[in-house]
C-alpha positions in Angstrom: -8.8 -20.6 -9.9 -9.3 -18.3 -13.3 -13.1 -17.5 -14.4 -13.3 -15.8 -17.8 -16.9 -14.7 -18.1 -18.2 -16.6 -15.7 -16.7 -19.7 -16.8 -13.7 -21.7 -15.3 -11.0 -21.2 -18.4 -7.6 -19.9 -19.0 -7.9 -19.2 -22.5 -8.5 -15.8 -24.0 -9.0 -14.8 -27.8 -5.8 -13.3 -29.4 -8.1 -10.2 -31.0 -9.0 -9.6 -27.6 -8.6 -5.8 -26.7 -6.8 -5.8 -23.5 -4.2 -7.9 -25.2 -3.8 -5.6 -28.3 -4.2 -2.4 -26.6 -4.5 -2.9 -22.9 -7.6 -1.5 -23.5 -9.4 -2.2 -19.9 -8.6 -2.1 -15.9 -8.4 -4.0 -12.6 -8.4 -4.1 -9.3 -6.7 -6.2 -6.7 -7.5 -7.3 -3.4 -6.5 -9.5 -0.3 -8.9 -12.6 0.7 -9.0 -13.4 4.2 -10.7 -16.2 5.5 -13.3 -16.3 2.2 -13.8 -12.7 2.2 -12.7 -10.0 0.2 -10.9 -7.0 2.1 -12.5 -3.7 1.5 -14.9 -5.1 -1.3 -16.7 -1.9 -1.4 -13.4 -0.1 -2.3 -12.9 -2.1 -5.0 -16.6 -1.8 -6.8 -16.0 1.6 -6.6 -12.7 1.8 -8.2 -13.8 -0.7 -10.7 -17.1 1.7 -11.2 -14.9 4.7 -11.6 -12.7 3.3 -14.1 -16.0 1.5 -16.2 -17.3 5.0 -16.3 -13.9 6.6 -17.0 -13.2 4.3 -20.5 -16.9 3.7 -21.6 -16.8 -0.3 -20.7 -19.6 -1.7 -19.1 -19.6 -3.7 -15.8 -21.7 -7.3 -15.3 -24.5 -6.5 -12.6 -22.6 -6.5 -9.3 -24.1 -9.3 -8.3 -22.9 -11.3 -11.1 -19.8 -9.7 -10.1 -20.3 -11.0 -6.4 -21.7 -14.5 -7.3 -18.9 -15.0 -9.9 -16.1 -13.5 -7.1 -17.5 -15.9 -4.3 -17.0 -18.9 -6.5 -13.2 -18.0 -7.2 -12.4 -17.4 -3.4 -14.6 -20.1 -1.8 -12.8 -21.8 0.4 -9.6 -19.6 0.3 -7.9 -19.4 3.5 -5.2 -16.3 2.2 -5.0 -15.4 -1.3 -5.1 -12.4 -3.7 -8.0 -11.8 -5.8 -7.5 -10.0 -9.3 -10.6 -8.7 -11.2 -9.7 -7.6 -14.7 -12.0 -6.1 -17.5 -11.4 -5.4 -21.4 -13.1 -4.1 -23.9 -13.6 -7.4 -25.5 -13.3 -8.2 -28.7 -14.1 -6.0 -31.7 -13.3 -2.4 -33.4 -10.7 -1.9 -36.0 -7.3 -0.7 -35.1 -7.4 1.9 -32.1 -11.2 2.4 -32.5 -13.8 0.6 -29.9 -16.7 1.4 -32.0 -19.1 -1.9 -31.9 -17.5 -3.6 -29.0 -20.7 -4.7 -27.3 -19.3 -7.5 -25.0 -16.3 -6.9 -22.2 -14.4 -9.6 -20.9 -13.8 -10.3 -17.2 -11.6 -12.4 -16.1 -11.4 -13.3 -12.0 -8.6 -14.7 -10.6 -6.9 -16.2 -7.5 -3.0 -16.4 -6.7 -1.2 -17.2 -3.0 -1.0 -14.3 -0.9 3.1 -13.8 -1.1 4.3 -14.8 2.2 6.8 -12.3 3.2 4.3 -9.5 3.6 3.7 -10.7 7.0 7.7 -10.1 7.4 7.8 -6.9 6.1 4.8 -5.6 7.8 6.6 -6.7 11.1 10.5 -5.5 10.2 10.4 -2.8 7.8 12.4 -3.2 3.9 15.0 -0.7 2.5 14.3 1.8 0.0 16.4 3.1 -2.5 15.7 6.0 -5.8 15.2 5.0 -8.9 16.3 6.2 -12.3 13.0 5.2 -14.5 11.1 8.4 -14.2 7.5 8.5 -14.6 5.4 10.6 -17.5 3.1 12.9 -16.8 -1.0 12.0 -17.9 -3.7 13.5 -16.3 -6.5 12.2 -17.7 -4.9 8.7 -17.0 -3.4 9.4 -13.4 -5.2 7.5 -10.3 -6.7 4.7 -12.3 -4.7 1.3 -12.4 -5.2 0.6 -16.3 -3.6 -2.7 -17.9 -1.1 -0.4 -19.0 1.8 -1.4 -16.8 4.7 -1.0 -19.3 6.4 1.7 -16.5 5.6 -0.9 -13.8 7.4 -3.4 -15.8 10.4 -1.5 -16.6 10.6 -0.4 -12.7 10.5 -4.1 -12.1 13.6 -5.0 -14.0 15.6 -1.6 -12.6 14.6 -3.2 -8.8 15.5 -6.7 -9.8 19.3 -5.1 -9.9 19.1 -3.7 -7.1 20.0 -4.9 -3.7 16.8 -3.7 -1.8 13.3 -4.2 -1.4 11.4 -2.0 -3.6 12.2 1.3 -4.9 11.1 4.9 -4.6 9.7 6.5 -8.4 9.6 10.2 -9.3 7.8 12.0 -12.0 9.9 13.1 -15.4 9.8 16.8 -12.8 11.5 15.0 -10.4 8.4 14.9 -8.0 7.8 11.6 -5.8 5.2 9.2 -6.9 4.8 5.9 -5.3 7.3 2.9 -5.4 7.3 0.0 -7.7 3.5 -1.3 -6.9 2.7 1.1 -3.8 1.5 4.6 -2.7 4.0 6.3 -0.3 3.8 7.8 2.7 6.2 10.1 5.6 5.7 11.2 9.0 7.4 14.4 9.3 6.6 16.6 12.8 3.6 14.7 13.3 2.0 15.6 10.1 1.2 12.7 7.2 2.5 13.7 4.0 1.7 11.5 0.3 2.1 12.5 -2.9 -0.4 14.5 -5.1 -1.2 11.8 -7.6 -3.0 14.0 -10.0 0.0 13.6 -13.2 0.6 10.0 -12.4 0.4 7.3 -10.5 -2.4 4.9 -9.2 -5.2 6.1 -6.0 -4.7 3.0 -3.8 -7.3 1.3 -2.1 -5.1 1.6 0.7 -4.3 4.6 0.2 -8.2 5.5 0.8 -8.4 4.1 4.0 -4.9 5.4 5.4 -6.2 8.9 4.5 -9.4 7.4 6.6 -8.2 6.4 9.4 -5.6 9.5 9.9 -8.9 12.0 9.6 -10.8 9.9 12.3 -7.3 10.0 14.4 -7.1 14.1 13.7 -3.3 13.6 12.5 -2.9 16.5 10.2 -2.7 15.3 6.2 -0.8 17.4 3.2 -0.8 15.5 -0.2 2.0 17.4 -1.5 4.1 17.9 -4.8 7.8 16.7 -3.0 11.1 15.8 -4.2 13.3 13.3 -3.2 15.8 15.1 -1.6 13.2 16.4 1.1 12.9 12.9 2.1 15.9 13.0 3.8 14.6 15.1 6.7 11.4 12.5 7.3 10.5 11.0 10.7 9.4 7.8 8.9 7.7 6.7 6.1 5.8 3.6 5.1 4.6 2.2 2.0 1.0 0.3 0.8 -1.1 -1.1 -1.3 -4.1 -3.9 -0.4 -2.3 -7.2 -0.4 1.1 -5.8 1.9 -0.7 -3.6 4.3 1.3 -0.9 5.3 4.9 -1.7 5.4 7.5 1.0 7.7 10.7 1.3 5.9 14.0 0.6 7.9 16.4 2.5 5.4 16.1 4.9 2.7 19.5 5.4 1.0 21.8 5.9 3.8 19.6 6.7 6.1 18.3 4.0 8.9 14.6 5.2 10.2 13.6 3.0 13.7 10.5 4.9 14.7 7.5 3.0 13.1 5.4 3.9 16.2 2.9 5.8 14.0 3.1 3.2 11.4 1.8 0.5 13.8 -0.8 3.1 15.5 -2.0 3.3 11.6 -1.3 -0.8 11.0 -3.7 -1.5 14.3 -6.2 0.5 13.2 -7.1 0.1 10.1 -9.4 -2.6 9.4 -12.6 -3.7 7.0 -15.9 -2.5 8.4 
């Protein structure tokens, strides 16, 4: 199911702005049972964003009403919600654009989430090094170019995803995930104020590990110092939280915490 504006289509017009500049933003989200997990996260990252770049939302209930015809009678699927700019402006400028595109859409939930929830993936470093942005940092733009090229570096790997420093050296998040480590009881994640993207999982790990009083640092870390970690786990809204079984070398087998966290957090 695609929805561009409301109506079922798949087309989109070449001098659209998201195409030529990836001038826009979206959010992605699990659907369970014909419902959207953590919905209200997800308005208020799109809200953010909208606000950030100057592009206006529809009314969220045209939002709601448009959302609830793309997941009706989904079972387990992932929901994307994209806006542009639309069309309009010359070259790099967005002067007269008056009318954003949205396009919803719903894909299969990938089915080995449920595995890696249960058994833990490997972990290894990898090369492609993030740039530093701060005005950029924490939104999830259509921008994806380092994404893309982080893809094609884990595709020649032989492990599950990959852990992604800054151009300083400092941890990030993996390919399409925020991190996380245990170390002496304390939860440690990165500072994402130079790059990366503020999870909507992300939000309600930090959540639920306030309400459970486990101590939080959002650090600046490098990837050496995540040799001496008690466990680590990695998330984003359509995997969960997923423990990691091996990072290098280096075999963890306590994902104790990581289930305590895994059983607890749900959609209120």
């Amino acid at each position: 199911m695609m929805l561009i504006n409301g109506e079922p289509n798949r087309q989109i017009s070449p001098a659209d702005r998201g195409l030529a500049y990836g001038d826009g933003f979206f959010t992605t989200a699990k659907v369970v049972r014909g419902k959207v997990e953590f919905w209200r996260d997800h308005v208020e990252r799109l809200m953010l964003a909208s606000k950030k770049f100057a592009i206006e939302l529809p009314s969220l209930l045209t939002l709601f009403s448009e959302v609830q015809t793309a997941i009706a009678g989904v079972e387990l699927g992932c929901l994307k919600i994209l806006i542009t700019r639309g069309e309009g402006g010359r070259g790099y400028s967005g002067a007269g654009c008056e009318n954003p595109t949205r396009i919803i859409s719903v894909t299969p939930w990938p089915a080995q989430y449920q595995l890696w929830q249960r058994s833990g993936i490997a972990l290894a470093p990898c090369q492609y090094q993030l740039g530093l942005n701060p005005q950029l940092a924490g939104y999830k733009t259509l921008n994806r170019l380092d994404q893309v090229l982080i893809k094609q570096e884990l595709e020649s790997l032989d492990v599950d995803d990959v852990i992604v420093c800054d151009i300083n050296g400092y941890v990030v998040e993996s390919s399409a995930a925020n991190v996380f480590w245990f170390e002496q009881g304390t939860l440690y994640t990165p500072d994402l104020s130079q790059a990366g993207v503020n999870g909507v999982m992300r939000k309600q790990v930090l959540r639920c590990a306030e309400q459970l009083e486990i101590p939080v640092n959002i650090v600046k870390f490098k990837l050496d110092q995540l040799a001496q970690v008690d466990s680590m786990f990695i998330t984003n809204t359509l995997m969960g939280l997923v423990p990691i079984k091996q990072f290098q070398q280096r075999v963890l087998t306590d994902f104790s915490l990581v289930q305590r966290l895994q059983q607890e957090i749900k959609d209120d």
